[in-house]
N, C-alpha and C positions, 0 to 999 in steps of 0.2 A: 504494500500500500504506500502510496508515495506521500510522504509526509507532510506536502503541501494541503492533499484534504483532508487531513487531520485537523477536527474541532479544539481547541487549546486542551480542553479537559481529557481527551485521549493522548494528547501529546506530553501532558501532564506524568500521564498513567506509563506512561513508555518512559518517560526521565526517571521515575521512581523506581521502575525496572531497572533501569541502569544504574541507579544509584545517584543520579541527579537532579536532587533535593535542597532545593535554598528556601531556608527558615528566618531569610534576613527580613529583618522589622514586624516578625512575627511569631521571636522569636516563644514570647508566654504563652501564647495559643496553640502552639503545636506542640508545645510540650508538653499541656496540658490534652489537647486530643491524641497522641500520641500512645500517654499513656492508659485508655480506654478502647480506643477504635477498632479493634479488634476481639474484644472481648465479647463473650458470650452473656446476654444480660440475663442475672438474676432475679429471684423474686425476694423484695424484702418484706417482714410480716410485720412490720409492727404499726404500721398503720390501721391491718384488721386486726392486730390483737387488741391495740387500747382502745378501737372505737367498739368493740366486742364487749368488752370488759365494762365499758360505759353502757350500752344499753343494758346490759343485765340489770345494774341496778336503776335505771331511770323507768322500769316498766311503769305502764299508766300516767306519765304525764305527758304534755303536748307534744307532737315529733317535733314543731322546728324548735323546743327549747332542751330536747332529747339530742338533735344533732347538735346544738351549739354545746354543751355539756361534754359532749365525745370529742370533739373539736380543740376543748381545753383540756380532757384529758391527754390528748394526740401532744397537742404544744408543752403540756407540761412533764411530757414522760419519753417520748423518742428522743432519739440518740440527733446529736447536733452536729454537723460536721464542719471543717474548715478547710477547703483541700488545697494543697497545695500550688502556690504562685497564681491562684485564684482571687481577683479584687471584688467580686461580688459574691455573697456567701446565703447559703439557704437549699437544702435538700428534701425531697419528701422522703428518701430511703437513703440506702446504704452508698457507699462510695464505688466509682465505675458505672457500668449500665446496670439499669436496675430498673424494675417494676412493681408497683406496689398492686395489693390487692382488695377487693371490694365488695365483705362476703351481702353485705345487705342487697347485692345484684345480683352476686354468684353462686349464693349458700348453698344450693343444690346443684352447683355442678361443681364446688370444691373437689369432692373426693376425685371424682373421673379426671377432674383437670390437675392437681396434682400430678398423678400416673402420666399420663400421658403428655404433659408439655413438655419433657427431655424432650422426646421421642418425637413431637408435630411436627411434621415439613412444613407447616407455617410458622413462622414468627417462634421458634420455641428458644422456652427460657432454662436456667438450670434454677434448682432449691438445695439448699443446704437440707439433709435427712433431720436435722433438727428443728428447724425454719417449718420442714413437712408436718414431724409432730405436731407443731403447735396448732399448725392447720386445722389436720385431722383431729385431733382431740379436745382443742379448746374455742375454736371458732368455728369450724363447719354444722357441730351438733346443737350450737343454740340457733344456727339460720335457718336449718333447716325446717324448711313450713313456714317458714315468715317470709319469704324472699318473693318479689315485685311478680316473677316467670313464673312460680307456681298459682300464685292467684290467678292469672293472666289465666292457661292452661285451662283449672278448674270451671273459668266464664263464659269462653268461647263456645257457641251450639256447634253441635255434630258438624255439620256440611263446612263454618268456619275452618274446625279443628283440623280434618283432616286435608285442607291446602294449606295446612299451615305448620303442621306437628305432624310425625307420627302418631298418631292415636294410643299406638301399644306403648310409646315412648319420647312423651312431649321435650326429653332433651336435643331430639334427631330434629332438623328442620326438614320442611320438604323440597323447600327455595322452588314454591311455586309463587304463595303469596306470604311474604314473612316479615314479619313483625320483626323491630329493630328496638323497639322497647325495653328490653330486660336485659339487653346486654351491656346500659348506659344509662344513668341518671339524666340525663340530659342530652338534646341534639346540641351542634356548635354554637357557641357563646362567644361574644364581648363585654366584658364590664367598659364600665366608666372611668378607665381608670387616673384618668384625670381629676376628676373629685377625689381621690384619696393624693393625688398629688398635690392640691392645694387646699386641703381641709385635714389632712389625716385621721387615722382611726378615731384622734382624740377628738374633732371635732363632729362625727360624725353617732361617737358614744353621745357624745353634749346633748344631740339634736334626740335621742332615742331616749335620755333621761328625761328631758324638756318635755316629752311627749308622754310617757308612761307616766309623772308626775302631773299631768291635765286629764288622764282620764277621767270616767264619770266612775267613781265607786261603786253607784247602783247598778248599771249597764251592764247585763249579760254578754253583749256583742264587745265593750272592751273589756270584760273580766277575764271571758274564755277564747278570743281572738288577739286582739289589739295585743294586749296585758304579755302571754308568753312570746307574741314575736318580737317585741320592744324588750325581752329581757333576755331573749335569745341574740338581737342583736347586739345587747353589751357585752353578755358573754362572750362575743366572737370576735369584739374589737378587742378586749383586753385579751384573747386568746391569741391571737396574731402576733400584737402588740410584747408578750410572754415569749414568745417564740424568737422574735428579733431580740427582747432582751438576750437571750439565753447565747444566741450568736455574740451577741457585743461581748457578754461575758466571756466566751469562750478565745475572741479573737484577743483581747487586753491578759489572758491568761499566758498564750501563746505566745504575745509580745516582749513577756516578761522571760520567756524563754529562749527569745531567736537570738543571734549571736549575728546573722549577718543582716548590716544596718537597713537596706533598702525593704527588708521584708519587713522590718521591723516597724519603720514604718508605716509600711501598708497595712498591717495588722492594727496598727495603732488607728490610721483610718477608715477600717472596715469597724471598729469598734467604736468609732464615734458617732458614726454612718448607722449601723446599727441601735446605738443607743437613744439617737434620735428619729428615724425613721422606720417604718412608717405609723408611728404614732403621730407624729407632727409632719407639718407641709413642708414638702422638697426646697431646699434654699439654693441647692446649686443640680449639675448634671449628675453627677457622680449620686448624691441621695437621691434623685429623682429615677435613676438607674436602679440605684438599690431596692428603692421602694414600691416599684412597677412588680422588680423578681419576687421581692417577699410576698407580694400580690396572689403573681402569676402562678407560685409553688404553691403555697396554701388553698389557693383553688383547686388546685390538682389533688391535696390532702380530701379535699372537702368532700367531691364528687368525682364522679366519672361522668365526666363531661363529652362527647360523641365529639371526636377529631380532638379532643383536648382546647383548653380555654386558650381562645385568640387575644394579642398581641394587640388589636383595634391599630389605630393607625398614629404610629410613632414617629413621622415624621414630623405628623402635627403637635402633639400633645407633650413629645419633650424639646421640641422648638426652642421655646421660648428661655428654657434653663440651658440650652448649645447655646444660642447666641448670646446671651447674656454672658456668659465663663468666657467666650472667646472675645468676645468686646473687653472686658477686664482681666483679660490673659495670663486667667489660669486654666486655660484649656485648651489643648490644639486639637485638629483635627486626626493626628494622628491616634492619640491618648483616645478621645473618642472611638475610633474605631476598634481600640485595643478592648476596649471597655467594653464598648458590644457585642465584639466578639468574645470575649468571657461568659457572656450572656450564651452566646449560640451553642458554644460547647460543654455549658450547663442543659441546656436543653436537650442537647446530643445524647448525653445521660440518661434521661429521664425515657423510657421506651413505654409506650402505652400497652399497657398489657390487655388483653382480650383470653381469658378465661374457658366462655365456651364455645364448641366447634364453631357452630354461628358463626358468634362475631369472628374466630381467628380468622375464618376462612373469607368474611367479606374484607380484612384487613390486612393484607401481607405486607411482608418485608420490613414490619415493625414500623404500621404508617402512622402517619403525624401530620397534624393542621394547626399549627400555632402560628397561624398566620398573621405577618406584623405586613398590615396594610401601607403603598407609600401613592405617591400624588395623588391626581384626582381634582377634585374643585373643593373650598372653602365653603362653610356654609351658608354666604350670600353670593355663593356662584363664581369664583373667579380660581383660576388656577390657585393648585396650592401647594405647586412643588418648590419646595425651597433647599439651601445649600444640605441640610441633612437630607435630604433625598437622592441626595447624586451618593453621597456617603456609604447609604445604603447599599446602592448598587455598584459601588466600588467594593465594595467588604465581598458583594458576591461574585463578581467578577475576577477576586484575588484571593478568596480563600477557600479551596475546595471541598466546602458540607454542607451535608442534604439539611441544615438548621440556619434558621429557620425556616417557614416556607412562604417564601417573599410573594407576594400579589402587587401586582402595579396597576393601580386604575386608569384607564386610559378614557378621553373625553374627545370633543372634534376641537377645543383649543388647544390640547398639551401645546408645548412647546416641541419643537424641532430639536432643541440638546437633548429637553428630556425622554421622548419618543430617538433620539440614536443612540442613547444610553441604555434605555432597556432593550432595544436590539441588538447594542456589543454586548450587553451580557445575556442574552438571549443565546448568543454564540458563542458562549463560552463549555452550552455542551450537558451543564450540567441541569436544564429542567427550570431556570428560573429565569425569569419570575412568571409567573403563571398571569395572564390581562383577564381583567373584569371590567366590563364598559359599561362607564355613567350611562350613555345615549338609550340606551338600555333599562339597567337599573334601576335609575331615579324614577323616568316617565312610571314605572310599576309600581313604585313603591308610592307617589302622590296617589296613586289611582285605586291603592289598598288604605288611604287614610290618612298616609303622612304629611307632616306640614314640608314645605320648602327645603329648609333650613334643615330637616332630619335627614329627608332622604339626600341630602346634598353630602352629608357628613357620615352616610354610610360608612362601613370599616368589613372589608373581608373575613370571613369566619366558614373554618371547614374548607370540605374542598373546593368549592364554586359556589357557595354561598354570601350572605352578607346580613347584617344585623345592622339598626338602629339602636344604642343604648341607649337605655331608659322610652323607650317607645316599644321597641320589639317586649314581648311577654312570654311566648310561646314555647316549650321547652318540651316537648313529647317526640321521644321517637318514633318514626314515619314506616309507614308498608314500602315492601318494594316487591315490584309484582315483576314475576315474569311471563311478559309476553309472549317470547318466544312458546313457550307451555301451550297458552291459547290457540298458536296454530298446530300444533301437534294433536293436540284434543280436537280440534276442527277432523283432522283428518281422522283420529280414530275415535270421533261419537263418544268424547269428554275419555277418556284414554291417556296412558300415558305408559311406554314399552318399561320404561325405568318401574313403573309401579303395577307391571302386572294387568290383572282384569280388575282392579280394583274402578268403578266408578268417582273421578275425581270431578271432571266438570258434567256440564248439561250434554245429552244426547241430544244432541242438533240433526242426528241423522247419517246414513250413509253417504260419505260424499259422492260416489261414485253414481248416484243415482244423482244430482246434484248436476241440472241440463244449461245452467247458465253461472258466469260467473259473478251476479247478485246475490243466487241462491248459496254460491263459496262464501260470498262476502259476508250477509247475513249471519251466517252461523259464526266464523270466525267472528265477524261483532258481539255476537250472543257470548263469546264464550269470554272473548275481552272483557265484555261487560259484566259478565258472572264473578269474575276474578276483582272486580272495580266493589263490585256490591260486597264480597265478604272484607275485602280490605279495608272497607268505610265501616264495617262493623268492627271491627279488629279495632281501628282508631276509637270510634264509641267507646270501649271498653277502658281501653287504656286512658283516654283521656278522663273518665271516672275514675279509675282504680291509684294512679299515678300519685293523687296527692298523699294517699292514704300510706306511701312506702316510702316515697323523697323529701326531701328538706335540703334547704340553701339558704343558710344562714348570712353567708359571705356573698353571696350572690345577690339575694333580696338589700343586702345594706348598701350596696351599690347601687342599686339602682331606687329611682326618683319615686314613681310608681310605686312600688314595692315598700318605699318607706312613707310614703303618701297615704296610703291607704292599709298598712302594717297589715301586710299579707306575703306569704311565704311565698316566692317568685315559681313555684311548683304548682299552685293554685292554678285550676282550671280558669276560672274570670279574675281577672285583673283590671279594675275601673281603670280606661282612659288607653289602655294597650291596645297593640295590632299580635293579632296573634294570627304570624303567618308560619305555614307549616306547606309540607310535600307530600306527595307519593313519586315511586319510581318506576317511571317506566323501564325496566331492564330488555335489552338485547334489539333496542331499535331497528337498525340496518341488518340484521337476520331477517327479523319478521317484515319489511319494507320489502328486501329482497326477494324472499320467500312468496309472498303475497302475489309480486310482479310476474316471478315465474308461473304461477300458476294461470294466471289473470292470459298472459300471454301463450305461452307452449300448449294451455289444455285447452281454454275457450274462444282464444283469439284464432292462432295458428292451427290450431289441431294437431299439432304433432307428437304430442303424446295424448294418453288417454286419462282418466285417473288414478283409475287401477293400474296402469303402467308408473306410474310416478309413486301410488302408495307402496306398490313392490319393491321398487328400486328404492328407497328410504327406508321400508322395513329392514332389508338387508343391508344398509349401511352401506349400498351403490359397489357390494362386493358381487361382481358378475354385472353391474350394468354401469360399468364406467362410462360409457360414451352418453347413458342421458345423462349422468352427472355433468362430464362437459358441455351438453346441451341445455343444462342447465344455469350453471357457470356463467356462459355468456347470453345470458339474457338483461336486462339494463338491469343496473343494478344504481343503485343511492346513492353518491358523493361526486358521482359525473357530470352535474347540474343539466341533469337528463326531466325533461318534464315528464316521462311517464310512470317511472318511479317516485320521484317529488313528489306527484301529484297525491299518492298511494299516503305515502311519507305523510302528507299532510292531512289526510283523514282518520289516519291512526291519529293522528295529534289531537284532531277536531274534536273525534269520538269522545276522546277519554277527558278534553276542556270541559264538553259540553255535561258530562256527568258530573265533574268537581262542581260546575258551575251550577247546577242543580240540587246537588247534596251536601254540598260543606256548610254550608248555611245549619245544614240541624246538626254539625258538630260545632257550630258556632266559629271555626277557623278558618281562614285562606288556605285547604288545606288543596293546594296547587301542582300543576305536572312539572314534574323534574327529571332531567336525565342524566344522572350522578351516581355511575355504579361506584363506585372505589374499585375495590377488584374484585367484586361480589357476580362480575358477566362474566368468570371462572368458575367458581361454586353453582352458579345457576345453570352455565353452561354444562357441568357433568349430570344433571337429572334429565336432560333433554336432547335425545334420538336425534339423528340426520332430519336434518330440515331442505324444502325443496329449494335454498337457493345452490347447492352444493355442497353444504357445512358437511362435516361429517359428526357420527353423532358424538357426544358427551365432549366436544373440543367449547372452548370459550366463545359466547357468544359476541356480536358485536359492542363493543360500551359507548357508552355517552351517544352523544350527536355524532359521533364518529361513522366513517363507513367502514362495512363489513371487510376484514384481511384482507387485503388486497384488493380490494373490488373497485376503488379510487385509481382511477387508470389516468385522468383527464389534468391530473396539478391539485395542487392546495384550492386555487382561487375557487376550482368548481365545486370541491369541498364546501367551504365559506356560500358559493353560492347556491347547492344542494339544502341547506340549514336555512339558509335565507326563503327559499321557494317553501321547505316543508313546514313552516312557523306556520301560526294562525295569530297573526298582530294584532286581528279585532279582537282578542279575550283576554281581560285583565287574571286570568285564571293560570298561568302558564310563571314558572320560576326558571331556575339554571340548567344551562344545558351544557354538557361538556364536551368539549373536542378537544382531541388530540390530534395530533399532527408531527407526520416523526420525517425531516430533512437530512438531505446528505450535505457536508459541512463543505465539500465543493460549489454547491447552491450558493450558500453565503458569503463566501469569501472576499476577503478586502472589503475597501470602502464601497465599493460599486453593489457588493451583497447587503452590507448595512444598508444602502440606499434603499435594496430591494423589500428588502426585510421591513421598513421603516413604511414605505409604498403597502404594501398587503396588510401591516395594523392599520394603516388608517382606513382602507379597505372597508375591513374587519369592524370597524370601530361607524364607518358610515351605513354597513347594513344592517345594525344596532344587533347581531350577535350579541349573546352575552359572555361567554369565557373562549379563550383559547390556547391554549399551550403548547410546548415545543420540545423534541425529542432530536437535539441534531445531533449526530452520530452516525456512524457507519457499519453498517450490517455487518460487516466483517468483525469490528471491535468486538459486536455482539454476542459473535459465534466461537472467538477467540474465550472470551470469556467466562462462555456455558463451558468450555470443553478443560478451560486449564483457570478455575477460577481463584486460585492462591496468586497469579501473578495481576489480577484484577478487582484485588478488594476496595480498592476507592473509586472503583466504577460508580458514578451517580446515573441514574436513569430517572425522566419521568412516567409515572407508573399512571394516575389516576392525577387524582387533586393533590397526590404530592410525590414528590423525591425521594427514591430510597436509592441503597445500594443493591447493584443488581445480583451481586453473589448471595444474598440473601433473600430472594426472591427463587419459590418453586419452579421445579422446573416448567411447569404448568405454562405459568404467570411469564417466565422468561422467554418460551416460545412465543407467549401473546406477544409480547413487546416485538421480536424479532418480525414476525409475521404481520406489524403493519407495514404500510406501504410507505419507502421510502422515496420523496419525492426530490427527483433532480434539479426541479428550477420553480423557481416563483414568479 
């Protein structure tokens, strides 16, 4: 391969092959990821032992002052770390990579996931055999029967249950229509965390005394509401606030011990940093640095937060303390960057653990959304990139980790620097930054309730989502349904090879008898629709049951709402919120594809029969290769072909025009999304050969993406496939994901930045909403799979975020390899 198309980030990977490795001006942060990067991440327990230990004895009183209670036994009893050459300090677990665990979501699949996480080709962690005991004998046996999945399980009717669970074994999912509830306290968040940056914990306990000291004494509604969440919130300011002492302590103990002078003093000022913050309001960068992470960790303590708690948008919000330190020059731009990146490689650490098969299996490679949001527009509309925003995209341009995971809002003003800045590091290979566009965005979110000024100030959260803080309320995890299943059941009379004769969907009929392709269409709608209706019942449920097992103490004090109306931010009604929520359509461009062949080869052309086409997919096109080719090249979806589009956009319409009808009686925007993470693998093995030539149980198509290969025409027509198959007129439609995987010849020099910069704004004019970038060379790819020790700082974009690719199944690794790599833009 000739080195000139080489992306920097394989070029990268070849110098560390060789041995040539400059750590100049960086040099704290590579020592520090250095010594973890390779490491196998562990489980620490002691965040389920002391919040275990706490609920034992708090039974019978209110959950959110039950979690604020466990909260402070956490702070006042885990182990505190300070690790070394480290300037910002704060861990949820042990030192290295680590996971902590969450039996209030897990307690029934403790035991099984124990056993088996050495052992998962996804994401698997090690346990210390002691670490296990505790598990097993002192927190597994009080969850069990309390935990969020078995309620869940026990409420759902027959016909629900079994697209959704095994029936004989509601831990097995069926990943037809599946619930993402129980594996997560919560979908992706943003706090406000600018409010704890200029009011701190202390002033925000103030506002919670102020308040619990005004109740009505007589009042039922503040005795047995208001009363425990107002005292739940003190508890969890001075639990924090406990937490950071214990660091301050720890670093001034440590200073008294260090010998060499530079540590010495940084100890000294991680200890005063700590001592002051985040009780009190950030004075400079450095404490407002500190006190975003003490934030950011303790969130992580709190719940299990779905992608993990975002970042909101940091370019904004620590602004004002960058400029400030550098205008009065004690802060450079460098020191900054050093700073953040201590941040990143704390994060790097921190591995989100997924428990049961479920979740591991929708989340490989040890994914992560702690998405630190940069430009965009200000909240009276004007650009809002400033000098920390290029900062940003220098740290990822030059320091090679999948942390964090950068989002760049793009607008039709950005700027010209700032739109070739996020294309040079677009080109750097490794997945970032991932574009989320206002033109887009915004118009959805006024159109859902927001004012101006909110949705202008939106912050990325998760993997192609986006939150308003203190406006957004909504916090239930979402169905993701798969499609693909509906046409398989189409063709076998609600069937499914993977499950047997068991009756799963509706008997729409023999298709074979089936004289026009209305009559295809019809049932296939029947069965989409079948799979929409148990999936809005699944939500029903959850969104009832949810409050009764969650609590967010830290999350409710943050937000405005939430302390407004002193309601636990798990609360199904939150006076004055937008509670927008999703379903997922899984395996889009399968079922588009699938739909076309049929639509054309059986009713249009006639050149197959049905029965000819249901034989050749029963058997898995073994012995009838040539209609598999025959099928292959029929139009397929990403070729801004209108007769697939067209398909493309009535699946879309279908499944609007049902949200649009029914989410009203769950009271939410509970809207179409097409954001698998890596869950169009998992879905993809329950589901048989499908007619556009897939073969069966291989990964279905994800996001807005086209089907493997089946994008023959360029990116643009990509981009323009997405734009024909949208339905604009419904405000019922959320995130759609695409990927997009370039050969780093395409981009080259400044003439590819040029190109590169040309197709966002593209992108960005036909108000898409996400897009992401995979540039690399097939070859790396395959080099990779085959001798992965000499490629472990491979970074790939997988979904909505970055991982390393040697740690990604081999599943998920051929998915990546098998999109289409496009030679020119």
């Amino acid at each position: 391969m000739n080195a000139c198309c080489l992306s920097p980030h394989e070029q990268r990977i070849l110098d560390e092959q060789k041995g040539k490795v400059s750590f100049e001006g960086r040099e704290r942060v590579f020592k520090i990821l250095t010594s973890f990067q390779n490491l196998r991440p562990k489980i620490d327990v002691e965040r389920a032992k002391y919040f275990t230990e706490s609920f034992k004895v708090t039974e019978g009183q209110p959950l959110q002052l039950r979690w604020a209670k466990a909260l402070m036994h956490i702070a006042q009893n885990m182990t505190v770390y300070i690790d070394g050459d480290q300037l910002i300090v704060g861990r949820a677990g042990c030192q290295g990579r680590y996971g902590i665990v969450f039996p209030e979501l897990d307690g029934d699949f403790l035991g099984l996931a124990i056993e088996q996480l050495p052992q998962r080709v996804e994401s698997p962690f090690d346990i210390d055999p002691d670490d296990a005991q505790v598990i097993i004998k002192d927190v597994a046996p009080y969850w069990k029967g309390k935990t969020f999945h078995e309620d869940l399980a026990k409420e759902l009717p027959k016909d629900t249950l079994k697209v959704t669970y095994d029936p004989e074994d509601p831990l097995i999912s069926r990943f037809i229509v599946n619930e993402t509830a129980s594996f997560r306290s919560s979908i992706q968040w943003v706090h406000d965390y600018e409010k704890i940056l200029k009011r701190g914990f202390k002033g925000i306990k103030e506002e919670a005394q102020e308040k619990l000291a005004n109740l009505d004494p007589m009042s039922p509604v503040d005795n047995m509401e208001k009363k425990p969440f107002l005292e739940a919130v003190i508890i969890t300011c001075d639990a924090i606030v406990l937490w950071a002492n214990r660091h301050a302590q720890l670093a001034a103990d440590y200073a008294k011990k260090e010998r060499d002078p530079q540590r010495k003093q940084e100890l000294l000022g991680i200890a005063e940093r700590c001592a002051w913050v985040p009780e009190n309001p950030a004075r400079n960068f450095r404490e407002a640095v500190q006190s975003q992470w003490f934030v950011q960790m303790f969130s992580r303590i709190e719940q299990k937060t779905g992608t993990i708690i975002s970042n909101g948008r940091m370019d904004q919000y620590f602004y004002p303390y960058y400029k400030k330190d550098i205008e009065d020059g004690i802060l450079t731009d460098e020191q900054t960057i050093e700073l953040l990146e201590c941040m990143w490689v704390g994060m790097a650490q921190f591995i989100d653990l997924y428990l049961s098969p479920t979740g591991g299996a929708f989340n490989e490679g040890y994914a992560h959304w702690e998405a630190v949001t940069v430009g965009g527009q200000t909240p009276d509309g004007l650009d809002a990139t400033n000098e920390l925003t290029y900062l940003f995209l220098k740290s990822k341009q030059e320091f090679p980790l999948n942390y964090p995971d950068l989002a760049a809002r793009i607008h039709s003003g950005s700027p010209d620097r700032y739109l070739h800045e996020v294309a040079e590091t677009i080109k750097e290979g490794t997945g970032f930054p991932k574009l989320i566009n206002d033109e887009e965005v915004v118009p959805l979110l006024l159109s859902k309730g927001a004012k101006f000024d909110e949705a202008m100030d939106y912050a990325v959260s998760g993997c192609a989502e986006c939150r308003m803080p203190n406006r957004d309320t909504y916090t239930s995890g979402n169905p993701y349904i798969n499609f693909a299943a509906a046409v398989e059941m189409t063709l076998y009379n609600g069937k499914m090879i993977k499950y047997g004769n068991e009756q799963l969907g509706l008997e729409t009929g023999d298709p074979t008898q089936f004289k026009t392709w209305d009559e295809f269409w019809e049932a296939y709608l029947a069965q989409q629709t079948n799979f929409l209706k148990h999936a809005f019942i699944q939500q029903h449920i959850i969104i009832r049951l949810r409050a009764q097992h969650f609590a967010s103490p830290l999350g409710s004090l943050m937000h405005d709402l939430c302390m407004e109306n002193c309601i636990d931010l798990h609360q199904p009604v939150i006076k004055g919120g937008i509670d927008l929520g999703y379903f997922e359509l899984i395996g889009y461009g399968t079922v588009v594809d699938s739909l076309a062949a049929i639509k054309k080869l059986v009713y249009e052309e006639k050149k197959l029969t049905m029965a000819e086409l249901i034989e050749a997919v029963q058997n898995n096109f073994e012995g009838y290769e040539a209609i598999r080719e025959m099928l292959m090249h029929t139009p397929k979806y990403g070729n801004n072909d209108p007769y697939p589009d067209a398909i493309a956009k009535e699946v879309d319409r279908q499944a609007l025009e049902f949200t649009k009808k029914y989410s009203k009686e769950l009271g939410v925007h509970l809207d179409l999304r097409l954001v698998p993470f890596t869950s169009h693998v998992p879905f993809g093995k329950v589901v048989s050969a499908t007619p556009n030539g897939r073969k069966a149980w291989t990964p279905l198509a994800d996001g807005s993406s086209a089907s493997h290969g089946a994008d023959i025409y360029g990116p643009t027509a990509v981009l323009l496939s997405n734009f024909y198959s949208k339905n604009y007129g419904y405000r019922n439609r959320a995130a759609r994901l695409l990927n997009l995987k370039l050969s780093p010849s395409c981009v080259a020099g400044e003439e590819g930045s040029e190109k590169l910069v040309s197709f966002i704004r593209t992108w960005c004019d036909l108000k898409l909403w996400h897009v992401q970038f995979n540039i690399i060379n097939r070859e790396t790819l395959l080099a990779a799979k085959k001798d992965p020790d000499k490629y472990r700082g491979l970074i790939v974009r997988v979904a909505g975020y970055s991982a390393y690719f040697v740690d990604l199944s081999s599943d998920l690794q051929d998915d990546i390899i098998a999109r289409t790599e496009h030679e020119a833009i």
